[in-house]
N, C-alpha and C positions, 0 to 999 in steps of 0.2 A: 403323768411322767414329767419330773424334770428337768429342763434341758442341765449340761455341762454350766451356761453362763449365767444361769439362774439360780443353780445351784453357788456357784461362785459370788453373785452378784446378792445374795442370801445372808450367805455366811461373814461376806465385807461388810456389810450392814450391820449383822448381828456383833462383830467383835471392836468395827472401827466406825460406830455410826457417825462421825464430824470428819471421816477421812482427811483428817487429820498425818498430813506429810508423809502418806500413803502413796507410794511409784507402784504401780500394776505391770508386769514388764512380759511381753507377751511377743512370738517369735514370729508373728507378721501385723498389719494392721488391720485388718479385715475384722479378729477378734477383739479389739479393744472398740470400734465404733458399736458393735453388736453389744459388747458390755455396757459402753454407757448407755445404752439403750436399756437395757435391762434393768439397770440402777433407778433411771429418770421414772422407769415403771413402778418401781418400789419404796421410793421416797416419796415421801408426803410431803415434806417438811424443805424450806431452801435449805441449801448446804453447798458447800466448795467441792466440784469433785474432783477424785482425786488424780493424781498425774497418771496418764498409760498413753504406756509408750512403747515400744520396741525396743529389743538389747541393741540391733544396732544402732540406733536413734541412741541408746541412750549412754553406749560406750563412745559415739563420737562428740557427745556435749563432754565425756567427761574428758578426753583426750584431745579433742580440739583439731583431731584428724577427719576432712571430709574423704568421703569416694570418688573417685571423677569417674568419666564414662570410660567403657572398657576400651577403647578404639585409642583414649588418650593414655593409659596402661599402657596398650600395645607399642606405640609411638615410644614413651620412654621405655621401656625395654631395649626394644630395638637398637637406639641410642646408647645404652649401658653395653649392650653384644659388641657394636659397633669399636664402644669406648676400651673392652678388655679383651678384644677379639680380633682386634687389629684383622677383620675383614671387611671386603667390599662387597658382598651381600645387601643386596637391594631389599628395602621393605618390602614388596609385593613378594619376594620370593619368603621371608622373614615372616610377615601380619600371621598365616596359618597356625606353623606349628610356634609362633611366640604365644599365638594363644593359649595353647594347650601348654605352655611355660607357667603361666600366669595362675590358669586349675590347679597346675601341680603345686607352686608354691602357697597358692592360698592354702590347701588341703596340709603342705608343712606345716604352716604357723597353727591352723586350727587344730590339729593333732598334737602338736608342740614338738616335731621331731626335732633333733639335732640335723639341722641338712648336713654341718660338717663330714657326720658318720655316713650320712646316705650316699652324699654324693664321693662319697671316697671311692680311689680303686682297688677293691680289695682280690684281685688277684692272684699276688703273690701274699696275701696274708691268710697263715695257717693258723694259728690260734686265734680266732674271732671272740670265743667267748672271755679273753682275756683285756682286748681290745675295747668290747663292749660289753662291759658287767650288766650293766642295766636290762640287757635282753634278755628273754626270755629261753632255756634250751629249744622251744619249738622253733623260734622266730631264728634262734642263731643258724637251726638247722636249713629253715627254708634260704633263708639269704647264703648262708654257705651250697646251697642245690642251686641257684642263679650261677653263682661267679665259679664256680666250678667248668661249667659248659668254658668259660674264657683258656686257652692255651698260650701263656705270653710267648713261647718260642712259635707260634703261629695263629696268626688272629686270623679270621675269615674277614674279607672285604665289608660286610655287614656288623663285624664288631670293630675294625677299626674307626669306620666311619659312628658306631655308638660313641664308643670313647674318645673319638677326639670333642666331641660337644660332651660328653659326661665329662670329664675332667677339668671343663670351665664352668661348670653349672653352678659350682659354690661360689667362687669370686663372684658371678652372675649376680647370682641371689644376695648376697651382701651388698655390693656395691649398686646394683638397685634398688632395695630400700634404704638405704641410707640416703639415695639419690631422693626418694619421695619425701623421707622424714623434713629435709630441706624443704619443699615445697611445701609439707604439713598437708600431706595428702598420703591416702593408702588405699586398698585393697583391703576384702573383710575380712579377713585372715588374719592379714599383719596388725590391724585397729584391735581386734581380737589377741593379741599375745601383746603388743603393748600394752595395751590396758592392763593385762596380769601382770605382766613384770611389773608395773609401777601402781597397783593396787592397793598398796600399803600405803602409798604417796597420795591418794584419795581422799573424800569423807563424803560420805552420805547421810542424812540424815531422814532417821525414820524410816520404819518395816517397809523392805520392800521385796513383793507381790510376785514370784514365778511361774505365769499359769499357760499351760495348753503347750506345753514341750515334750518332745517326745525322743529321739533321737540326738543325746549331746556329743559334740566335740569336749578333747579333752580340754581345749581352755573354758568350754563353757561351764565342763564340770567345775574346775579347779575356781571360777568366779563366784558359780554356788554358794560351794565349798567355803571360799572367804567370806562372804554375807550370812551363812549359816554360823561358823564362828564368830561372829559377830552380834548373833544372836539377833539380828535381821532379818534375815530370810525366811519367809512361811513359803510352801509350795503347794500347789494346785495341779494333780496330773488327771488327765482326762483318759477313762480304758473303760474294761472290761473282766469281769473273773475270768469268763469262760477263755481269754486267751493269755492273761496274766496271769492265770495261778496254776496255768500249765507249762509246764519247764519246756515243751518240747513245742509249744507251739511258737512260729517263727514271730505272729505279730505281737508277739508279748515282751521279746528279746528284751530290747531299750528300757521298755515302763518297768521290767522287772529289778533291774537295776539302779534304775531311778529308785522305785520305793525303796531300796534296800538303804540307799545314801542318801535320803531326802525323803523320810516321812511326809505323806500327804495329810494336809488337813482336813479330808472330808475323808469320813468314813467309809470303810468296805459296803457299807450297805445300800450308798447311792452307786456301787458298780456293780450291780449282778444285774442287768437289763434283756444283753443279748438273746439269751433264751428262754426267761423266763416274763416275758409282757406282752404275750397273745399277736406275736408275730405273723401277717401274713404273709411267705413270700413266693413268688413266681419265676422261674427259670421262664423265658422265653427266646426260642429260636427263630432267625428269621432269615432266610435263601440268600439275601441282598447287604448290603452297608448300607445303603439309602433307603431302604423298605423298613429299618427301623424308624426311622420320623416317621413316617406314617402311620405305624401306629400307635404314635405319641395323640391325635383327638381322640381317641375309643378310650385311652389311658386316663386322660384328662376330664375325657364325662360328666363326672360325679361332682368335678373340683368345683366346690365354691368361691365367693369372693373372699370370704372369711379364711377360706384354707391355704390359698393363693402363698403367705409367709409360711407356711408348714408345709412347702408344697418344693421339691426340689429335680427339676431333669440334670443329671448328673454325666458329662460328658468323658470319658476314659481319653475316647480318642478327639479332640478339640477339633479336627477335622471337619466333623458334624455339625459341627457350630450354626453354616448356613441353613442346609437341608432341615436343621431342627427348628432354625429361626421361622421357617417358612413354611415351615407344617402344623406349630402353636394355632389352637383357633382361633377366629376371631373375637372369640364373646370373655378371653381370659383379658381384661381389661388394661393391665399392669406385667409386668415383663422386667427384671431385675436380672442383666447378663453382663457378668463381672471380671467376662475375660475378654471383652471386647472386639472388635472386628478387623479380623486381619486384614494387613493393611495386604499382602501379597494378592488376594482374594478381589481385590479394588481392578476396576477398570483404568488408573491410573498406573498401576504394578505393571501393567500390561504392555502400557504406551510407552514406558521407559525401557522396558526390556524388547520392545521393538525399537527403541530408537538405538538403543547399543546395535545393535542386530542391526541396521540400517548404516551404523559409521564402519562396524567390526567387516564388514562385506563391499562398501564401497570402493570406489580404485577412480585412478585422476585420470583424464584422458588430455591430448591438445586441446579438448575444446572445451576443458571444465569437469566437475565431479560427476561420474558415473554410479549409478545406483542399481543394487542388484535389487531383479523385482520381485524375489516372496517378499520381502518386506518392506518395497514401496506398495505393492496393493493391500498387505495384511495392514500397515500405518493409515494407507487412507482411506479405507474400510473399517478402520478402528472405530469404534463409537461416539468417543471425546472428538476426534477430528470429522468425524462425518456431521456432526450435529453443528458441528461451528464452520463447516464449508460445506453442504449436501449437494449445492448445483452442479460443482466441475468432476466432481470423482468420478461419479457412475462413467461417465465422457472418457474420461482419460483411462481407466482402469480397463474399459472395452478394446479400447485401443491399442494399450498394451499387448492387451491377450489376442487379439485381431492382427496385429503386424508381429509377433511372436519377438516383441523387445525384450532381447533377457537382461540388459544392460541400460536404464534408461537415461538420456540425458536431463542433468537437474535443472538445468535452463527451462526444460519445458515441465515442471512441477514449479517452479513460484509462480504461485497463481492470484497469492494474499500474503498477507503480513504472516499468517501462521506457517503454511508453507513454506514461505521463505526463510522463517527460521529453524525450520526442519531440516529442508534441503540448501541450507544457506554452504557459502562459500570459504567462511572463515574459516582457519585453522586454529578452531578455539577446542579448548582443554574440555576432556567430556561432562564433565561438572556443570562446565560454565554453557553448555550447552544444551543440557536436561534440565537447567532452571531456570535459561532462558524461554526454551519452551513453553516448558510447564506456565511460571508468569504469564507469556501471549498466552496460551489456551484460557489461563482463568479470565485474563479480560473479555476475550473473543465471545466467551460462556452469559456476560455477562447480558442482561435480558431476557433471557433464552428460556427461563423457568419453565417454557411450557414442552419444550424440547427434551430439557436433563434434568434429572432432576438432583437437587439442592444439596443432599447427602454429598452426591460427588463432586461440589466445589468443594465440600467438608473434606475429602479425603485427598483433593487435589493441594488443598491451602497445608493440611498435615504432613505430605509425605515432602511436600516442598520448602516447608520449617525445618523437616530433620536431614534433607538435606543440604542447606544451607547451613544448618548446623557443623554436619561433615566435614564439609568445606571449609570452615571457620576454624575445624581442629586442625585440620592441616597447616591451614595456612601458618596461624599460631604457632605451629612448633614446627615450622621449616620443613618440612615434610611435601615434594612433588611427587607422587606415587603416578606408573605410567599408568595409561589409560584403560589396560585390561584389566591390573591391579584395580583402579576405582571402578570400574563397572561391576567385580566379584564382592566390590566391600558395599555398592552402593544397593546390588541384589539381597545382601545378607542384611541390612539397616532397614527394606524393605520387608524382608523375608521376617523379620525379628520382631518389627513394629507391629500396634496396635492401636487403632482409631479405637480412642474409650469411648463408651457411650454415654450420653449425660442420662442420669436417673434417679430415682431416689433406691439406696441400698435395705434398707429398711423395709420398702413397702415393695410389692409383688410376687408373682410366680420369681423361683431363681433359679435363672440357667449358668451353672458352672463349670468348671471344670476340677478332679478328682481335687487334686491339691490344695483346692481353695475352699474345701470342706471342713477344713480342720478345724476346732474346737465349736464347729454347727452343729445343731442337731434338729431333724426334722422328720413331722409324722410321715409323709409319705412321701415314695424314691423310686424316683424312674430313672435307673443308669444302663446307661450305649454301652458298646462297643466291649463287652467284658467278654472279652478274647483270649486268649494266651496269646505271650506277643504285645499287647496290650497293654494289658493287666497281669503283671507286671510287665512296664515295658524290658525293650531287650534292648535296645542300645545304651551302649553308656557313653561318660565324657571320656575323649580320645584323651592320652596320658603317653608323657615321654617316661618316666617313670615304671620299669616292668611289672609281671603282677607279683613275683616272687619278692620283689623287692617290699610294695607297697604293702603286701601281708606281713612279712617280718617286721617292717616297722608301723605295723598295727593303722594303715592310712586307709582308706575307703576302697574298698575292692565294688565288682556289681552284685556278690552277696547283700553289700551294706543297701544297695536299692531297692535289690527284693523284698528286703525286711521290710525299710520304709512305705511301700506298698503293699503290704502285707495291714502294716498298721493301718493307714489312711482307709482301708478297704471294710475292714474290720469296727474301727472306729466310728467311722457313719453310719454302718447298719446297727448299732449298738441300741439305742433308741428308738429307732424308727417303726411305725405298726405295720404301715402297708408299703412293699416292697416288688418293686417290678423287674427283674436284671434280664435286659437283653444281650442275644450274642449274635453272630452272624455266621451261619454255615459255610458263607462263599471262602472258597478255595482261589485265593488270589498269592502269586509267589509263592514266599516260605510259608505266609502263613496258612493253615490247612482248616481254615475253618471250624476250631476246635474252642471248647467255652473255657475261662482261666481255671487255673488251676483252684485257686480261692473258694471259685464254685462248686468243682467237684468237693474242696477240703466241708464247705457247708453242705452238700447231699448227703455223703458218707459218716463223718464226724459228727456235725455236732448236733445230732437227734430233732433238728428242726420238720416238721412238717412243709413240704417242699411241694409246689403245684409245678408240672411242670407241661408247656407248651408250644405247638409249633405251628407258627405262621407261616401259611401258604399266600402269596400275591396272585389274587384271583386273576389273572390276564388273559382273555381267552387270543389264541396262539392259532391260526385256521391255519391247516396243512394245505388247504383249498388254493392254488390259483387262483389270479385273476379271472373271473369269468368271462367268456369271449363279449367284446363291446358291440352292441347294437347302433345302426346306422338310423342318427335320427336327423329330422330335417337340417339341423346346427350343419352335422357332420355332411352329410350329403350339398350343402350349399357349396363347403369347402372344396370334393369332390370336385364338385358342376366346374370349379374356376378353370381349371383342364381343360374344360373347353370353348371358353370366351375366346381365346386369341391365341398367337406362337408367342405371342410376351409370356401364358402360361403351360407351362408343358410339362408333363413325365418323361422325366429321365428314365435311362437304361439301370441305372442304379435305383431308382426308389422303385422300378419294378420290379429287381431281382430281390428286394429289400422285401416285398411283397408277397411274391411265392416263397422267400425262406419264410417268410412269419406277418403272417396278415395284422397282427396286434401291433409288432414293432413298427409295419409300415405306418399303422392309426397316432400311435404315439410322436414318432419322425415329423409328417407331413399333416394329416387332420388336425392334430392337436399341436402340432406347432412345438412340443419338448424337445429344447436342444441338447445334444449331446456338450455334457461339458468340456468348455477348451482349456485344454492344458499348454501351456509355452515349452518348447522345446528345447531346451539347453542346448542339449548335442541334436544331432541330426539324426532324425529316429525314420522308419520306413517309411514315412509317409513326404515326409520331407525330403530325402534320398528320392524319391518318382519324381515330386515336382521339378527338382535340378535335372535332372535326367528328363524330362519332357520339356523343360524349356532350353535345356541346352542343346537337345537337337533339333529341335525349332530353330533357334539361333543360330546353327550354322550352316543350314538347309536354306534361309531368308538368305545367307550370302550369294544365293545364286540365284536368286531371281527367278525366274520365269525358265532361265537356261536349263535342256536338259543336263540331267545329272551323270556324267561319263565318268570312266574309270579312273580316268585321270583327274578329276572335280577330288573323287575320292583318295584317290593317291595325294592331290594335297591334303585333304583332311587328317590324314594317317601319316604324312613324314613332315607335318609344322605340330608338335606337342605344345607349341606356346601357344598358338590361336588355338587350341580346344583348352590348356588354362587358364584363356583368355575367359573365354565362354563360359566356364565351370565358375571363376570367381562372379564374372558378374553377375550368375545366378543366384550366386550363393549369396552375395549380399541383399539380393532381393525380398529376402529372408534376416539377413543380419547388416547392419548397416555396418558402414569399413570400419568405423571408429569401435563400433560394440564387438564385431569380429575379433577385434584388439585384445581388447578384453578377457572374451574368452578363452580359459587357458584350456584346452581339448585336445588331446591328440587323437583323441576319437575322430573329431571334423577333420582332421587331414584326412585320416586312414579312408573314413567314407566316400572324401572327394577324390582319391585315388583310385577310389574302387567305381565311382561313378566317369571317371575319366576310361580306365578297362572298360566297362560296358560301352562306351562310346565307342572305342577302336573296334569293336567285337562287333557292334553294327554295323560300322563302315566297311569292313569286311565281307560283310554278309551281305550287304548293300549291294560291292561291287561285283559279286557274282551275278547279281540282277542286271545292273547296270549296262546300256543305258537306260534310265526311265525319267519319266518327267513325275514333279510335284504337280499334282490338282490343288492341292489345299494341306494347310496344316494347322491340328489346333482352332479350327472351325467349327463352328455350331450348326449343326441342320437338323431340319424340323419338319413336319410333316403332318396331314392330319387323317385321322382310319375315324369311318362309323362303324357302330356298333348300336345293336339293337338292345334295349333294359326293357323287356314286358313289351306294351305297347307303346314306351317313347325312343324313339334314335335319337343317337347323341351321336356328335363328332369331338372323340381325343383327339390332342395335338400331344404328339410324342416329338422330344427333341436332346436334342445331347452336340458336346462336341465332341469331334473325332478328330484323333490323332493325328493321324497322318494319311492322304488318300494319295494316289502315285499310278501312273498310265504309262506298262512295256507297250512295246509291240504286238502283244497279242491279248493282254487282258488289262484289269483295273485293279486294286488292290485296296481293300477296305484293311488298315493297318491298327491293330491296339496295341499301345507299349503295356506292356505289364512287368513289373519289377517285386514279385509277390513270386510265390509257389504256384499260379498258374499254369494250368496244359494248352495242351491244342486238339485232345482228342474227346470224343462224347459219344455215347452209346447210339442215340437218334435223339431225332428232332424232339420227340417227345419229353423226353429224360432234360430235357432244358427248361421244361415249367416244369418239373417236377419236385414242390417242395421237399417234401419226403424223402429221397433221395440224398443222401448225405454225403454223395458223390458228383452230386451234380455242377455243371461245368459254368459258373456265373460268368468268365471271363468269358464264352463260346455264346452264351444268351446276348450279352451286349453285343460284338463283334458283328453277330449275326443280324440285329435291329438296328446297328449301324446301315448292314447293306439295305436293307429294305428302308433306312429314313432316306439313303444317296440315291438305291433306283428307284425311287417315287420325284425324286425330284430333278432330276438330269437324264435326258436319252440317252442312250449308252448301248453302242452299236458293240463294244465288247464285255464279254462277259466279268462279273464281279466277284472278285475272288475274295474273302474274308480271312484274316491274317493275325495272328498274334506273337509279338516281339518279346518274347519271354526274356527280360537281360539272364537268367541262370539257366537257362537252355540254348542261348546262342551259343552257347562256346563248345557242343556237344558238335563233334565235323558233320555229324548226319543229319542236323537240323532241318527243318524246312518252316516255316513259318503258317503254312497253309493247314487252315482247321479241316479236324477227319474225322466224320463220323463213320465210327466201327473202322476204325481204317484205312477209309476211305478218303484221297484229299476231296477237297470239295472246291475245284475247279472253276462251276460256275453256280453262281446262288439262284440264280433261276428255277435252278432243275427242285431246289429245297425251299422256293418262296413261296408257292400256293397251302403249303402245310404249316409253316413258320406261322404266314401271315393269319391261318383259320385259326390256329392255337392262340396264338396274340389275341383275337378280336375275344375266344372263349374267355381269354385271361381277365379283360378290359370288361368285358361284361358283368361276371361273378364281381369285381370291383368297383362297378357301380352300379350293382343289384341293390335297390333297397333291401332284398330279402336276404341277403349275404351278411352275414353280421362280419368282424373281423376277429376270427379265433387266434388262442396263441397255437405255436409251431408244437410238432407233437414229437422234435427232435430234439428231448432237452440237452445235448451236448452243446446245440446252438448259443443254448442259454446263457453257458459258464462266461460265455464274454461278451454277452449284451449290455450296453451300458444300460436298458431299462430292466435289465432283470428283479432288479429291486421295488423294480413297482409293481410290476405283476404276479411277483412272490414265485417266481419258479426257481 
C-alpha cells in the first residue's frame, strides 16, 4: 500500500523531476515536512526542492498582510466599537463576546458574504427576493423565517437589545478592517478575500501544487479557480470510493465536489483502499476513560522498532494525552507527540490559579493584608513552593489548622524572599505580580535538580514568556484591563497554551491528535475516546450571527463540523491494515457512554468484518470488612502506657469510644490516626460547647471561693454586658479581633446569641439551687483501678476533666455541660457498657466515671449526685438535671458504684486482654459517620 504522500511525492517526480518553480501548497505544515521527506526518499540524484508551503504562508507573502495574535485583534476591535459606538464599555466586559465578533467576520470574508446584506435590518422589508437576487429561494426563505419572529410595533427586551449592536455591526466590520489594512495586518479571513479581490494584480510563476484539501471556503474555491484558468493549477485530493462515490454519504460531501471542479491528478484507482486491503478492525469497549491507556501495552506488543513510523495512537479526545503518555511502554524507544503538553495540566497552571484565588479572597485589615486560608495552605503546600521552602510550611500550616485561623495575618507568612513576594504588601497590578513570582520561584529552583525535576523549570520559563508577552500587548496598545479581566485572559493563555516537545517528527511511535492526521497514512491505529459526543464533537464556536441567518447566507452552520469529522475519521482508516477503535461505556453527564456514530455507520454499512470486544478492569473489590485487629506486642506496649503514670490516662471519652467500636478506639488511640482537622469558618457545634464551657467558667471564676447566692446570680442575669463581655472574649479565643473582622457571618452572631440564651437559662436554673458553692471547675482528675489480664494485674489511671463540681447543703454535684441531643435518662447500669445498644446513654457513662474518679479521690461526707446540663433541655420548666435510671433520680452514686465500678474493671480487662482482639462495631449506622469508615470498608 501506498501512502497519499508517496503517491504524491511519485507522481512530482515523475512529471517535474528538476522541480523546477514548483509551489506545493498544502492546508497545514505538518504535510509538507512528511513530503519532503518522502521526495529525499525518492531522489537519487541532487536537485533544488521545490517550494511547500501553506496557503496561508503563501497568501501573506503575496499580500504583504501578517496575522497578529488574537488578543491584539481583540484590543483593536474593541477600540473600533469604542470609536463608532460612542460607549463606555470596559474591555473585560467587551474581550468575550468581541471574540466571537472576530469568528464571525473571519467566517464573512471566507465565505465572501456581502456583510452589508447580512447585517441589515430586514424587518420591515417584504420583498427580499427583489432586494437580494443572488439568493437562493431556499436561503431567501430561511432568512425571511429569522426576521419574521421581529414585531417593529413591539420588540421583546431580548431583541431590542440584538438590534441595537446588530445595526452597528457593518460600520463595525468596515471601519475595522480598514483600521488593520493601515497597520498591514489581518485576520485569515480578511488576507483571504483580499488576496482574491486583487488576484489579477498578482503573478505567479510556474505550476502550482494543491494537495490534501478537503473542505473549501468560497475564497479558497474561487483562488483555485484563478490558478486553474491559468492553466497552473494541478490538484491532489486525498479520499476514498467507498465514501466519495456515494452521494449520500456525509464524509464524501466536500471531496465530491472538489473532484467535480478540480479534476485530480491521480487516478480513481489509487482510492479504492477502505474496503478492499485485508482490513483488520476491532471495536473495543472499555467501563472507564482512563482504562483505555491501559490497554495501550497489550496493543502495542507486537510493535517493533521498524513499525514504530507506521505505528499511530490516535487521540479523539486530547484530554488523554497524559494517561496515554504514561501508559507507552518502556521498551517503544521513540515517541513522536505532536500536540504537545498542556500547559493547563502543568503544576505551574496550578500555582497561578492559586495565586488569583489568594489576591481574589484577601481583605486589608489595620494591621496589614489578611489571607483567607484554603489558599494560603493549598499555595504553601503547592509543590513548586514546598520544594523551594520545605522547612517552615509543615510548622505554619499546623498552626493554622490548630488555632482554627480562618483569616491569616501576612506578616506572619514572609518567611523568605518567595514568600514575601507572595504575600507581599504592594498594591501591584496582578500581572506584575504572577511574574514577579514566577521569576523568584525559578531562581529559588535553582540547584534543586534533585528535588524538581528540570521539565518544570521548562514549563515555568514557558508559561512566564507568554505571559510577559500578555503584558507587553497591553501595554503596547494602551490597554489597563482590571484585575478580574486579566486573571480570566491570563487562565485562558494558559488554558490555550502548549509546551511543545522537542523531537524528531519523522522518526518514532506518533501520538496525535484526530486533526493532525490529515494527509498521514499509517499501517496500524489505535484511536481513544470514539465516543459520540466526541466523535463528532458537539460543541461548536459561540456566534453573534443566528443560525437561520448563517444558513441563508450559506456561512458554517455545526452540520459543516460533522461533515469535517466525518472526513478526517474516515480518511485515516482508508489505508490502514490493523485497526484498534476504542470507546468508553462510562456514563458521565450528557454523555451516555455510547460508541460514535461513525462506528456503528462502519458495523452496519460498509460490509467490513468487525471484531468486536469488551474490556473488563480486573480489580478485585472485597465486600469483606476490615478484619478485627489482633493485639500484638507493638499494640499492647501502647495499651501498657495507661498505666505508667496520671501524665497517661483514659479518658471517659476514648472509653465510650471503645464500647461503641473497639476498632475505632484501635485506629484513634493504638495507632495513633488523627481525625482530620477542618477550620471552622462559622461556628459549628463543636465550637458553640467550647464558648459555652468557657464562658461559664469565666463567670463562675468572678466569684471566687464566694458561695454562689441568688443574688451572685441575679447579677449575672440583669448586666447582659458582662455575659457579652465573656461571650466575646471567648469567642476570640478561637478568632483573633482583627480575623473576627473579617469575617463576614451573620451565622456567628446568630450562634453567640443563642450561646448568651443558654447562659441566662443556667443561671436560672442555677438559682433555684442556689446557695451552692464551686469545688472546681474545668478540672482534671484522675484516679487509678487494678484490674486483673490472665495471671498479670495492671493498674489503669482513668482521668478526664470535669466541668463543673458544686456542694448544697445536703449533697455534691458531679455537673456535665452537654450542648448536643444528650438525655439524662438510662435504662440500668448495665445498658452503659453496652455497645450494641444503639440507645445507649454515652453522656450518662461519663458523668457516671466522673463520680467515681471525684469519690476515689476526696472524702465526701455527702452524697454525689451526677448531673447533666443539657443547654436544649434546660428550658423545658420540669427540668431536673439529675441522671435517672429507669426513672429513677440517682440521688446518691454510692447506692450504683459497686456495679458501675465491677463493669468498669470487666470493661478495662477485655481492653487489655492479649486475647481480645479489637472487632469493628456490629451497628453499622455507627459507621455512616466514622471518619475511619473508609479504612475499614464498612
Amino acid at each position: 500500500m501506498s501512502s497519499f504522500l508517496h503517491l504524491l511525492a511519485t507522481d512530482l517526480i515523475g512529471k517535474y523531476p528538476d522541480f523546477e518553480d514548483i509551489t506545493v501548497i498544502f492546508p497545514n505544515k505538518r504535510g509538507g515536512l512528511f513530503l519532503a521527506e518522502e521526495l529525499s526518499r525518492l531522489i537519487d540524484r541532487p536537485v533544488w526542492m521545490p517550494k511547500i508551503i501553506t496557503l496561508s504562508d503563501f497568501i501573506r507573502e503575496q499580500t504583504g498582510l501578517r496575522k497578529p495574535d488574537d488578543l491584539i485583534l481583540s484590543i483593536k476591535l474593541y477600540k473600533t466599537y469604542q470609536q463608532i459606538g460612542d460607549t463606555e464599555e470596559k474591555f473585560e466586559d467587551f474581550y468575550f463576546w468581541g471574540n466571537m465578533l472576530l469568528n464571525d467576520f473571519d467566517d464573512i470574508d471566507k465565505y465572501l458574504v456581502d456583510a452589508k446584506d447580512l447585517f441589515s435590518n430586514l424587518t420591515a422589508l417584504k420583498n427580499l427576493e427583489y432586494n437580494f437576487p443572488y439568493l437562493q429561494p431556499e436561503q431567501v426563505e430561511v432568512i425571511k423565517k429569522f426576521w419574521s419572529t421581529f414585531n417593529p410595533e413591539k420588540y421583546s427586551k431580548e431583541q431590542q437589545e440584538f438590534l441595537k449592536i446588530w445595526d452597528k455591526l457593518h460600520t463595525l466590520y468596515t471601519t475595522f478592517k480598514a483600521s488593520l489594512f493601515e497597520e498591514k495586518i489581518a485576520y485569515e479571513g480578511m488576507a483571504q478575500r483580499h488576496y482574491l479581490e486583487h488576484i489579477q494584480e498578482t503573478h505567479h510563476d510556474g505550476p502550482v501544487i494543491f494537495a490534501g484539501f478537503n473542505a473549501l471556503n468560497l475564497c479558497e474555491k474561487q483562488i483555485f479557480s484563478h490558478f486553474q484558468n491559468t492553466r497552473q493549477a494541478f490538484f491532489y485530493w486525498d479520499y476514498d470510493l467507498y465514501y466519495a462515490a456515494n452521494e449520500h454519504h456525509e464524509a464524501g460531501k466536500y471531496i465530491r465536489e472538489n473532484l467535480r471542479l478540480f479534476p485530480n491528478e491521480l487516478g480513481k484507482e489509487y482510492f479504492n483502499n477502505l474496503k478492499y486491503n485485508g482490513k483488520n478492525i476491532e471495536f473495543i469497549s472499555v467501563p472507564s476513560t482512563i482504562g483505555q491507556a491501559k490497554l495501550i501495552p497489550e496493543l502495542l506488543k507486537e510493535v517493533t522498532p521498524e513499525d514504530y513510523t507506521q505505528t499511530a495512537i490516535v487521540l479523539c479526545d486530547e484530554r488523554m494525552l497524559l494517561p496515554v503518555m504514561h501508559s507507552i511502554p518502556d521498551h517503544i524507544g521513540k515517541i513522536n507527540i505532536t500536540m504537545g503538553y498542556p500547559a493547563q495540566n502543568t503544576s505551574v497552571a496550578s500555582l497561578i490559579h492559586l495565586l488569583g484565588e489568594l489576591r481574589k479572597y484577601s481583605k486589608s485589615g489595620t494591621n496589614g493584608n489578611y489571607y483567607y486560608y484554603k489558599p494560603v495552605i493549598a499555595l504553601l503546600n503547592h509543590k513548586l513552593i514546598k520544594d523551594a521552602c520545605p522547612g517552615e510550611i509543615d510548622k505554619i500550616t499546623d498552626y493554622i489548622n490548630k488555632k482554627n485561623i480562618v483569616y491569616v495575618a501576612g506578616k506572619y507568612l514572609r518567611f523568605n524572599a518567595l514568600t514575601q513576594a507572595i504575600f507581599s504588601t504592594e498594591a501591584s497590578k496582578t500581572i506584575d505580580y504572577i511574574l514577579s513570582v514566577l521569576q523568584l520561584l525559578s531562581r529559588s529552583l535553582n540547584g534543586k535538580e534533585e528535588q524538581i525535576h528540570p521539565i518544570e523549570k521548562e514549563f515555568i520559563f514557558h508559561i512566564f514568556t507568554q505571559l510577559q508577552s500578555l503584558q507587553n500587548t497591553f501595554t503596547e496598545e494602551g490597554i489597563e484591563p482590571e484585575d478580574r479581566l486579566y486573571l480570566q485572559i491570563i487562565n485562558k493563555v494558559v488554558h490555550s497554551h502548549t509546551v511543545p516537545f522537542s523531537g524528531e517528527p519523522l522518526e518514532g511511535l506518533q501520538l496525535m491528535g484526530l486533526m493532525e492526521t490529515r494527509m498521514l497514512d499509517f499501517r496500524k491505529l489505535i484511536i481513544l475516546s470514539a465516543n459520540e459526543g466526541i466523535l463528532p464533537q458537539t460543541s461548536t464556536t459561540p456566534s453573534f450571527i443566528p443560525y437561520n441567518l448563517r444558513f441563508g447566507f450559506r456561512l458554517p452552520t455545526p452540520e459543516h463540523q460533522d461533515i469535517l469529522f466525518a472526513y478526517y475519521f474516515y480518511r485515516l482508516l482508508q489505508r490502514a491494515k490493523e485497526i484498534h477503535i476504542l470507546y468508553t461505556t462510562a456514563i458521565k453527564g450528557m454523555n451516555g457512554g455510547e460508541m460514535s456514530r461513525y462506528l456503528y455507520q462502519l458495523k452496519y454499512e460498509s460490509g467490513l468484518p468487525i471484531k468486536e470486544s469488551n474490556f473488563q478492569n480486573h480489580i478485585s473489590v472485597s465486600d469483606h470488612p476490615l478484619p478485627e485487629i489482633e493485639k500484638t506486642p507493638r499494640v499492647l506496649n501502647k495499651l501498657y502506657q495507661y498505666g505508667e503514670s496520671e501524665e497517661h490516662t483514659l479518658s471517659p471519652s476514648a472509653l465510650n469510644t471503645y464500647i461503641d467500636c473497639p476498632l475505632k478506639f484501635y485506629f484513634k488511640y493504638p495507632a495513633g490516626i488523627k481525625e482530620k482537622e477542618e477550620i471552622a469558618e462559622e461556628l459549628d457545634h463543636r465550637l458553640l460547647g467550647n464558648i459555652f464551657h468557657e464562658c461559664a467558667e469565666s463567670l463562675y471564676a468572678t466569684v471566687a471561693q464566694e458561695s454562689v447566692t441568688p443574688e451572685i446570680i441575679d447579677h449575672f442575669l440583669h448586666n447582659p454586658k458582662l455575659l457579652d463581655e465573656h461571650i466575646q472574649r471567648s469567642y476570640l479565643n478561637f478568632y483573633d479581633q482583627q480575623v473576627s473582622q473579617l469575617i463576614d457571618s451573620g451565622s456567628n452572631e446568630l450562634i453567640l446569641t443563642i450561646i448568651r440564651k443558654y447562659l441566662i437559662q443556667m443561671f436560672r436554673h442555677d438559682r433555684q439551687t442556689a446557695p451552692f458553692r464551686l469545688l472546681s471547675m474545668e478540672k482534671k482528675y484522675s484516679f487509678p483501678i487494678h484490674i486483673g489480664t490472665g495471671s498479670t494485674p495492671r493498674t489503669v489511671y482513668i482521668g478526664g476533666i470535669i466541668d463543673r463540681i458544686d456542694e448544697t447543703a445536703q449533697t455534691v454535684r458531679i455537673i456535665d455541660y452537654k450542648t448536643g441531643s444528650d438525655t439524662t435518662t438510662f435504662k440500668n447500669i448495665e445498658s452503659l457498657f453496652d455497645g450494641a445498644n444503639p440507645t445507649r446513654n454515652k453522656a450518662a457513662f461519663q458523668t457516671m466515671l466522673y463520680c467515681l474518679m471525684f469519690g476515689r479521690g476526696e472524702l465526701q461526707k455527702k452524697p454525689l449526685q451526677p448531673g447533666i446540663y443539657s443547654t436544649k433541655l434546660l428550658f423545658d420548666p420540669d427540668y431536673s438535671p439529675l441522671l435517672k435510671q429507669d426513672k429513677d433520680p440517682i440521688i446518691n452514686f454510692d447506692r450504683y458504684k459497686d456495679e458501675f465500678e465491677n463493669l468498669l474493671k470487666q470493661l478495662l480487662e477485655k481492653l487489655f486482654s492479649p486475647e481480645e482482639a479489637f472487632p469493628p462495631t456490629t451497628n453499622e449506622k455507627k459507621c455512616r459517620t466514622c471518619p475511619y469508615a473508609s479504612i475499614c470498608r464498612k
